[in-house]
TORPA-4810 file (N, C-alpha, C, O; in nm, 3 decimals):
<nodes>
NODE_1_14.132_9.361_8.096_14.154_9.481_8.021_14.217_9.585_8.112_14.162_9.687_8.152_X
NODE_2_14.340_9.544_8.139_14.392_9.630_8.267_14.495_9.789_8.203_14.528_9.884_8.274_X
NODE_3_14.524_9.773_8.066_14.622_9.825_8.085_14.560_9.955_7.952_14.642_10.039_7.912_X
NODE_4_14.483_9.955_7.923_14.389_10.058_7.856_14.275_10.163_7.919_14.206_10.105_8.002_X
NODE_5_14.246_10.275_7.902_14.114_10.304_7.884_14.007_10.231_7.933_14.015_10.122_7.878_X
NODE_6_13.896_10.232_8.021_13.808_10.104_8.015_13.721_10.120_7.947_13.646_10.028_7.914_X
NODE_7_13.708_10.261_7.902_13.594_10.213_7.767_13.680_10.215_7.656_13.607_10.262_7.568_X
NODE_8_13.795_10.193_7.604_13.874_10.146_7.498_13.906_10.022_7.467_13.978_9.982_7.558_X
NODE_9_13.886_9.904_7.355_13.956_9.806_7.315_13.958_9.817_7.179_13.919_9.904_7.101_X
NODE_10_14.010_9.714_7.167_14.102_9.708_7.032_14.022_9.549_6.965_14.028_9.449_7.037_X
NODE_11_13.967_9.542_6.856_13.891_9.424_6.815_13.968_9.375_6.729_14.010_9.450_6.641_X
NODE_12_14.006_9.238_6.732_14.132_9.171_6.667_14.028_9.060_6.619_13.981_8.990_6.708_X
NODE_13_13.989_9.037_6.491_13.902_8.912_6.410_14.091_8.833_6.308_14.156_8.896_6.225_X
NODE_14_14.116_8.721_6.349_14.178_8.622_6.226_14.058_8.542_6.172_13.936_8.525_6.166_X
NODE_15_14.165_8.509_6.141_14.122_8.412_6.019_14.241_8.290_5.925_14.331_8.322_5.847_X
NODE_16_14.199_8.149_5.968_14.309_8.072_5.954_14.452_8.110_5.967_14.547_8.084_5.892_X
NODE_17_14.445_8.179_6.082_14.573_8.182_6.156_14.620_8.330_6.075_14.735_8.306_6.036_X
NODE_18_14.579_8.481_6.030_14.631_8.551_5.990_14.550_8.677_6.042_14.433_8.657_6.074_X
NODE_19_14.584_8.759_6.050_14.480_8.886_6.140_14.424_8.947_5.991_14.490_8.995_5.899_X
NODE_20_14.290_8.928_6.004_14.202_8.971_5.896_14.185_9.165_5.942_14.229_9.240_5.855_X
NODE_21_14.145_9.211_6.026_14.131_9.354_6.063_14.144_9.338_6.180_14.103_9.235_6.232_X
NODE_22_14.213_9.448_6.261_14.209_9.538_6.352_14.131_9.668_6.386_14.198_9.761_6.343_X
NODE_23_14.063_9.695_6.421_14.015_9.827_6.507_13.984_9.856_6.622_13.962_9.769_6.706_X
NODE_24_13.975_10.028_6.655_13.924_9.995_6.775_13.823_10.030_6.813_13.761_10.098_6.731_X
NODE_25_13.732_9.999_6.989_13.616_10.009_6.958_13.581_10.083_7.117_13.678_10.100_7.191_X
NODE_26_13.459_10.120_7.159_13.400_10.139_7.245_13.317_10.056_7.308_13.217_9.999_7.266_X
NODE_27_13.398_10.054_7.480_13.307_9.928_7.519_13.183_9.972_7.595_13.183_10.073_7.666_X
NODE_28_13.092_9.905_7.578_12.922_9.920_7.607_12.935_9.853_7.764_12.926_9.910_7.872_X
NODE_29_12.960_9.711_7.733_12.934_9.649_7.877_12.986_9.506_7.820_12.987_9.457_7.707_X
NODE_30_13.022_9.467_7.931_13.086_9.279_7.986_13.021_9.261_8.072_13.023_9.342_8.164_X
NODE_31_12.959_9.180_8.077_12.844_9.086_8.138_12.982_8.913_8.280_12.977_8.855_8.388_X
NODE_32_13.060_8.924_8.171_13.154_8.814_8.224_13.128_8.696_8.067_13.221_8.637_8.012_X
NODE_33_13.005_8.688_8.029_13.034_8.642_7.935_13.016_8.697_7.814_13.087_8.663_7.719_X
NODE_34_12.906_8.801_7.803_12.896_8.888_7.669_12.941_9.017_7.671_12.928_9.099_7.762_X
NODE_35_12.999_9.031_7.558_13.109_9.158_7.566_13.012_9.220_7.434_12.960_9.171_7.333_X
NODE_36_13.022_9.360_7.498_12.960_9.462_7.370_13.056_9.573_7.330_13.099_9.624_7.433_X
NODE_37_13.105_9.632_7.222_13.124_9.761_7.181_13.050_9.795_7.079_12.958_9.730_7.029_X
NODE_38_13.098_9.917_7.041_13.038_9.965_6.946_13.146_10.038_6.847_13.231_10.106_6.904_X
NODE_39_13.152_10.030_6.716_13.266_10.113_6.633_13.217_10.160_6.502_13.143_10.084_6.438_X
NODE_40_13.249_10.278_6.452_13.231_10.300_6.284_13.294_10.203_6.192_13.392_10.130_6.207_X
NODE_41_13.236_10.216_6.122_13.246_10.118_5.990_13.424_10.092_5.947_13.486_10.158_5.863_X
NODE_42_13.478_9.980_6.030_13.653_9.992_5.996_13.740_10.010_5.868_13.842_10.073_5.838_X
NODE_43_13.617_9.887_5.780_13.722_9.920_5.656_13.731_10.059_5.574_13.653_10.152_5.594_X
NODE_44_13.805_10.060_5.506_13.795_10.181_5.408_13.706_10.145_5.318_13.685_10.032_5.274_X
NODE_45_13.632_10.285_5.278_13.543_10.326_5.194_13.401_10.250_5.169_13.353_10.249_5.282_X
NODE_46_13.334_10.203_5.106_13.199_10.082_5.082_13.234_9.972_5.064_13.344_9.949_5.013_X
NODE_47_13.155_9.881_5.098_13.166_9.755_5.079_13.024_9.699_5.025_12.956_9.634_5.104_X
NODE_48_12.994_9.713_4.940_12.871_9.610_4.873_12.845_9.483_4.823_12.868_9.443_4.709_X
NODE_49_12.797_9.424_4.915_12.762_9.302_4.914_12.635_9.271_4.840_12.596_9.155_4.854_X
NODE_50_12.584_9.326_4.786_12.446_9.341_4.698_12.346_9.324_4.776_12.252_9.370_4.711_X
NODE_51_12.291_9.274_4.910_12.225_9.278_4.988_12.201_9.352_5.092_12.100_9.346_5.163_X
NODE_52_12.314_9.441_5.108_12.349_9.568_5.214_12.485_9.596_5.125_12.545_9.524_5.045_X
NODE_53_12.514_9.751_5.177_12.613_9.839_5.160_12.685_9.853_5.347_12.606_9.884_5.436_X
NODE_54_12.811_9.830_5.375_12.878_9.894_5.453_12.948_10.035_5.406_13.019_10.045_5.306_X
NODE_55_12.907_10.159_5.511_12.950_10.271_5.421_13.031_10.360_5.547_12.985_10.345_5.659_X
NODE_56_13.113_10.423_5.537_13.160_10.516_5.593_13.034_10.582_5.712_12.922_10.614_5.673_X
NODE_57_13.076_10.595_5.855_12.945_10.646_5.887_12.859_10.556_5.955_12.783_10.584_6.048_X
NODE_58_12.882_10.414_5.887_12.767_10.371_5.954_12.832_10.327_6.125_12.939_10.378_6.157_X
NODE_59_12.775_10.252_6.205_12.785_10.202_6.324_12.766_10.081_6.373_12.648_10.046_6.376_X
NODE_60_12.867_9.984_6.424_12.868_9.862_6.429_12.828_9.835_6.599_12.920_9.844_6.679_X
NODE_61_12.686_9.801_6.649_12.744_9.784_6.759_12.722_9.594_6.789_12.625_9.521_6.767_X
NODE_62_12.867_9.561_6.852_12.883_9.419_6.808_12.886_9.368_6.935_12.909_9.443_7.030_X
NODE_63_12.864_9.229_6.952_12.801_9.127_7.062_12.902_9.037_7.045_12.899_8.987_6.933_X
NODE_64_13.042_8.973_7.155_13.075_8.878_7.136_13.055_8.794_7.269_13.014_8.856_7.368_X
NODE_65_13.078_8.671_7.279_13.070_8.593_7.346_13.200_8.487_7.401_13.248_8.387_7.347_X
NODE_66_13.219_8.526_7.474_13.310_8.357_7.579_13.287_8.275_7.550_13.383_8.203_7.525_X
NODE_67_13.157_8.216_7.530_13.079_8.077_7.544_13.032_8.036_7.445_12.987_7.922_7.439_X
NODE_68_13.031_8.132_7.331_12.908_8.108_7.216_13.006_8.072_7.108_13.128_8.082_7.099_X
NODE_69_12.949_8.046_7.062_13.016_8.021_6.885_13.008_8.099_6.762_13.021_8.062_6.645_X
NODE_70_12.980_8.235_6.821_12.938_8.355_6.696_12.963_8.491_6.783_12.967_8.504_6.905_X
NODE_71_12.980_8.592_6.672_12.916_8.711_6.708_12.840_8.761_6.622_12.838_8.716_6.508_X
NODE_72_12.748_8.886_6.668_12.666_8.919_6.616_12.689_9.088_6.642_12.749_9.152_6.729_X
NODE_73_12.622_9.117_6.540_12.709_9.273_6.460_12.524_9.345_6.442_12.453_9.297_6.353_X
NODE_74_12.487_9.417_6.499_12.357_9.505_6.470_12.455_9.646_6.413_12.537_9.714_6.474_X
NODE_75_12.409_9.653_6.281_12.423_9.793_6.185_12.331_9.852_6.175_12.210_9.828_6.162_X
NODE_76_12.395_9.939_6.181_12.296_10.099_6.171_12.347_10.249_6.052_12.455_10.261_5.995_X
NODE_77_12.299_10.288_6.049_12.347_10.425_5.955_12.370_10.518_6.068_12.315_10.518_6.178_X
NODE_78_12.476_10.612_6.013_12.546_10.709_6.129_12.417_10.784_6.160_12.409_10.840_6.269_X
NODE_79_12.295_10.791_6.055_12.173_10.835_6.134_12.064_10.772_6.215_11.953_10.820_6.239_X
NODE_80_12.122_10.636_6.261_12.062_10.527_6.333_11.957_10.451_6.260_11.880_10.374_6.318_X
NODE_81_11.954_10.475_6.125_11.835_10.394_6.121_11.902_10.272_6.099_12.020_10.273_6.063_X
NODE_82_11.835_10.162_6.118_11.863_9.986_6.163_11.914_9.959_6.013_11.841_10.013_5.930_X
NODE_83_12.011_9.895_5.964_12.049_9.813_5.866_12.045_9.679_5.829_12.016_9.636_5.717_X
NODE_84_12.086_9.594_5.959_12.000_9.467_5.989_12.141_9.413_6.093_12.233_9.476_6.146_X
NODE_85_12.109_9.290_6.090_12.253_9.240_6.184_12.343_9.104_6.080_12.295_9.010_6.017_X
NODE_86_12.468_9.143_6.096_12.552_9.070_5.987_12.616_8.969_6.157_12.628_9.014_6.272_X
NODE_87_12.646_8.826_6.103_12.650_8.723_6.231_12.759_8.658_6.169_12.757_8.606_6.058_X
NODE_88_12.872_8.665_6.263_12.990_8.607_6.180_13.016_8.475_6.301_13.000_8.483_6.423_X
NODE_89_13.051_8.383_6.240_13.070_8.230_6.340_13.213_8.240_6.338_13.297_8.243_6.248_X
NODE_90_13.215_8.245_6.480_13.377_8.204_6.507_13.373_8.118_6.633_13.281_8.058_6.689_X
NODE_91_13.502_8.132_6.658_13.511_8.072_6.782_13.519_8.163_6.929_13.573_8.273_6.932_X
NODE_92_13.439_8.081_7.080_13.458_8.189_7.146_13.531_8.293_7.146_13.638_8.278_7.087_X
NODE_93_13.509_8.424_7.204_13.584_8.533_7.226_13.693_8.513_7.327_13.674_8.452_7.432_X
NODE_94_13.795_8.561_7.296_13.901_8.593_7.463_13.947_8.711_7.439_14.005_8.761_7.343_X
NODE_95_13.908_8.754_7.554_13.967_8.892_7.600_14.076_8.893_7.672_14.090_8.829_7.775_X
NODE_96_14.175_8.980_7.613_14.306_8.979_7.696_14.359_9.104_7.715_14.257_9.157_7.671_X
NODE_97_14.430_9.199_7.742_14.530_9.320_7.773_14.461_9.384_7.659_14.509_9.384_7.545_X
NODE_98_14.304_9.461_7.702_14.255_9.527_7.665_14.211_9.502_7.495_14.172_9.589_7.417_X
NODE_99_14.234_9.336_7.464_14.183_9.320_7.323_14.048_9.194_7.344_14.027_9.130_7.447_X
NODE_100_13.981_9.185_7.231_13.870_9.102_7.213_13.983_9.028_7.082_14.022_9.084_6.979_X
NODE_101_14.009_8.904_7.124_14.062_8.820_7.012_13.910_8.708_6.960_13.825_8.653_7.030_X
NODE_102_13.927_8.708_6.826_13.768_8.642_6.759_13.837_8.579_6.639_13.883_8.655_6.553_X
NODE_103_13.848_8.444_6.623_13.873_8.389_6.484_13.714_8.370_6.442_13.606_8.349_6.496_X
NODE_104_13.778_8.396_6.294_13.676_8.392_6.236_13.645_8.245_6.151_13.735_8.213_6.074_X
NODE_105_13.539_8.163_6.159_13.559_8.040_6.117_13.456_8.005_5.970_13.413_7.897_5.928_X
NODE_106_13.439_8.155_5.914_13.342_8.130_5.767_13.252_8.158_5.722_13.222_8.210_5.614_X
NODE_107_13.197_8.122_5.808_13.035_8.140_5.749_12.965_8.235_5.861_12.985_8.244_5.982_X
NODE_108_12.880_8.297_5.779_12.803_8.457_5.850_12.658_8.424_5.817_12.633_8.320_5.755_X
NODE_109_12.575_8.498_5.850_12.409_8.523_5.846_12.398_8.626_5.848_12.442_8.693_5.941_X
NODE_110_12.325_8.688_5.731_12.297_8.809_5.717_12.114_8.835_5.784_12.025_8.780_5.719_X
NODE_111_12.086_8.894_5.870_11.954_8.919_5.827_11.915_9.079_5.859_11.965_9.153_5.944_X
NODE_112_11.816_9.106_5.768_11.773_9.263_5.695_11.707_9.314_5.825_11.669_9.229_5.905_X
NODE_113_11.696_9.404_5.844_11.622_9.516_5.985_11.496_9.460_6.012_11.461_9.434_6.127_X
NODE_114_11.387_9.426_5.860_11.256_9.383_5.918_11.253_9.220_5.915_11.158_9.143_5.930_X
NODE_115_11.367_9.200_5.895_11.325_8.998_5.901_11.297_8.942_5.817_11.302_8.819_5.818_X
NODE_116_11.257_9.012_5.713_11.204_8.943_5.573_11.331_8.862_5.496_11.297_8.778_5.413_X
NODE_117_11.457_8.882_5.516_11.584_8.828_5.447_11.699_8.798_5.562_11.759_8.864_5.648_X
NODE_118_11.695_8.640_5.508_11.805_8.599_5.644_11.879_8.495_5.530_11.844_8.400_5.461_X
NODE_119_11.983_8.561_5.551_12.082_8.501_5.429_12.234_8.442_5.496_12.320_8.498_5.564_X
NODE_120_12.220_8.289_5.438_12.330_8.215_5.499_12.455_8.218_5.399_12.453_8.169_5.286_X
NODE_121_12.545_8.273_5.449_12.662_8.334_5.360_12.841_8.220_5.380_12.896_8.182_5.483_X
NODE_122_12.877_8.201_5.246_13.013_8.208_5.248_13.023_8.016_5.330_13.124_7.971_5.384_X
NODE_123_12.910_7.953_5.317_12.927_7.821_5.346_13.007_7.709_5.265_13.051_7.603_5.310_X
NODE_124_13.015_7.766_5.108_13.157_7.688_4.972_13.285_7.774_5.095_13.366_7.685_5.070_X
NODE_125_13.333_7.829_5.158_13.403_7.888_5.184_13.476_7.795_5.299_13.596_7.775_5.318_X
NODE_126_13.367_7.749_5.365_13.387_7.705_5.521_13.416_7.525_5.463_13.485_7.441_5.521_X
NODE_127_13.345_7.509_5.344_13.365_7.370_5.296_13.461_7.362_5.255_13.495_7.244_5.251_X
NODE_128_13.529_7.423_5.220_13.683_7.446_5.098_13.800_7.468_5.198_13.918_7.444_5.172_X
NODE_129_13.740_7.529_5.342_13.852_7.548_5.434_13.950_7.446_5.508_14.053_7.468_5.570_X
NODE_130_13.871_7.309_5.475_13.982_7.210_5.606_13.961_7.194_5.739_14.006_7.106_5.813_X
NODE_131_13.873_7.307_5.771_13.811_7.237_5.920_13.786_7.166_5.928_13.837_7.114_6.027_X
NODE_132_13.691_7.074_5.855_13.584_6.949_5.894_13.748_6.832_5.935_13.746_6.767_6.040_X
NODE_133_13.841_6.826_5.864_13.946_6.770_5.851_14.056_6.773_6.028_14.096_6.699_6.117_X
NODE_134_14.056_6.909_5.983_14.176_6.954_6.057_14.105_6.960_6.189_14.165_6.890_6.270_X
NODE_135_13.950_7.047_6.265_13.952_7.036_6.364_13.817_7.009_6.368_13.744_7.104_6.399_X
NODE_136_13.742_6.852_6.334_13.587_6.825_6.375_13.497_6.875_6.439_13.383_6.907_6.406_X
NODE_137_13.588_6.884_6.597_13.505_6.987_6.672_13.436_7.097_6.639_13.314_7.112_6.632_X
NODE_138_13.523_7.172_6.619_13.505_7.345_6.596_13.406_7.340_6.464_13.299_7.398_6.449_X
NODE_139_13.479_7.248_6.368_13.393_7.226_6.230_13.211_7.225_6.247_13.121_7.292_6.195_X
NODE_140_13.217_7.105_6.356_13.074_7.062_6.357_12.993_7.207_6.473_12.889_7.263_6.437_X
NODE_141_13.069_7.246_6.613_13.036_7.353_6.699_13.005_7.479_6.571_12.889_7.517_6.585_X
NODE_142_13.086_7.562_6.436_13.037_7.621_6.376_12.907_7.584_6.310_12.817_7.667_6.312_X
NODE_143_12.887_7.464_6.250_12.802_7.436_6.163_12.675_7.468_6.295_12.579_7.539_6.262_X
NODE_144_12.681_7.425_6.410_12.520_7.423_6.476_12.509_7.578_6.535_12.404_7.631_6.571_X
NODE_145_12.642_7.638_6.539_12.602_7.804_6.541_12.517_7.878_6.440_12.447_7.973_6.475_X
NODE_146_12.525_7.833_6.306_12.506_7.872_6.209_12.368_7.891_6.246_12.317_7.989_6.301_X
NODE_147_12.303_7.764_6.203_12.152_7.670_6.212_12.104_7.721_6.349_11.981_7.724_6.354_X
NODE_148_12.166_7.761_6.459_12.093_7.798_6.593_12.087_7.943_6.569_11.987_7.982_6.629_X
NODE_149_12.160_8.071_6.494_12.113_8.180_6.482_12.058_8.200_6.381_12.028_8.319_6.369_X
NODE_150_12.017_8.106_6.260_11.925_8.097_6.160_11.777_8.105_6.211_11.683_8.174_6.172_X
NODE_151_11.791_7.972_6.356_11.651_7.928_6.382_11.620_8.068_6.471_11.504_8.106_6.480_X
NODE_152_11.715_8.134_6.530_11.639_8.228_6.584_11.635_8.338_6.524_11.565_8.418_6.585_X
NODE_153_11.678_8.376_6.434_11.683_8.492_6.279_11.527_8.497_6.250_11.453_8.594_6.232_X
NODE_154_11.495_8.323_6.250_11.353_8.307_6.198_11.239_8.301_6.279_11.130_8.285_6.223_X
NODE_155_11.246_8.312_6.423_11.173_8.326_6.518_11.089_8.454_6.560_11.159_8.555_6.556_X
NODE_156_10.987_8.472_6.590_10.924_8.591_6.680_10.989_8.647_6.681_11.001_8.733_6.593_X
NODE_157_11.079_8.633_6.792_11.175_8.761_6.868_11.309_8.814_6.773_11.342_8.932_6.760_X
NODE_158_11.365_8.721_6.723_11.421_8.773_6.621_11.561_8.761_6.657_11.579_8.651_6.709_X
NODE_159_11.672_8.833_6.650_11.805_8.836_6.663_11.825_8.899_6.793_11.916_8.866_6.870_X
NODE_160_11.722_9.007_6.820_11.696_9.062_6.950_11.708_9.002_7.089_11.772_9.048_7.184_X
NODE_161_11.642_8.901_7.084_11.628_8.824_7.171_11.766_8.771_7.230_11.781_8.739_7.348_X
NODE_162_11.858_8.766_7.138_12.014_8.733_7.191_12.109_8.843_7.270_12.215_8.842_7.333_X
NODE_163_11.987_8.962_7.221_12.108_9.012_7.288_12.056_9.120_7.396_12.116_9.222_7.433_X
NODE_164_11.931_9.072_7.439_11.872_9.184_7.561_11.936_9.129_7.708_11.911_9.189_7.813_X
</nodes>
């Protein structure tokens, strides 16, 4: 990230090869393998998903990884209270000339602030996509991301635990 700001990047998510959003964000910390910022709510206006609202205001602060097969998104309201964490499976992160590049490969996990709702999202999506086809690997590496931040969604420690 040489040629920016160092607490500035720019968060670039595709999606089968097309840039789904751009924004930019504030960086927290790089570990070498986990990268954190934090950003307001990018898209325009609400987004209701009937299980949560994304709203103007609120605060994304997001967790990606080099190594991992997901990121993970802790929401909050611009008055901090916890919203829950939305977990989108992609493929590792690469960071390059001050961007976080993240495809996005489908399927997400929603789970609610107190744990009581952990919701596996948008999996007709990831079936209908052609991965399993086109790239096995990645196909089968998403599918056990999924199921490994499910099992820990459903654990004691919670989603937390990934990211202290």
């Amino acid at each position: 990230m040489t040629d920016r700001p160092a607490d500035r990047v720019t968060v670039a998510l595709t999606k089968a090869g097309r840039t789904k959003i751009r924004y930019p964000a504030t960086l927290v910390s790089d570990t070498g393998d986990r990268i954190c910022v934090r950003a307001p709510w990018a898209a325009a206006g609400v987004r209701d998903f009937g299980f949560v609202r994304f709203e103007p205001g609120d605060v994304f602060t997001e967790h990606f990884w080099r190594g991992r097969w997901y990121a993970v998104k802790e929401v909050r309201t611009g008055g901090g209270v916890l919203k829950g964490w939305y977990c989108d499976v992609t493929r590792p992160a690469v960071v390059r000339d001050g961007e976080i590049l993240v495809e996005d490969l489908d399927l997400d996990l929603w789970v609610s602030a107190d744990g009581s709702s952990v919701l596996r999202l948008d999996e007709d999506e990831f079936a209908t996509s052609g991965l399993a086809r086109s790239d096995p690997h990645a196909a089968a590496e998403a599918l056990r991301a999924l199921d490994a931040l499910a099992a820990q969604a459903h654990s004691p420690a919670g989603l937390t635990a990934l990211l202290a």
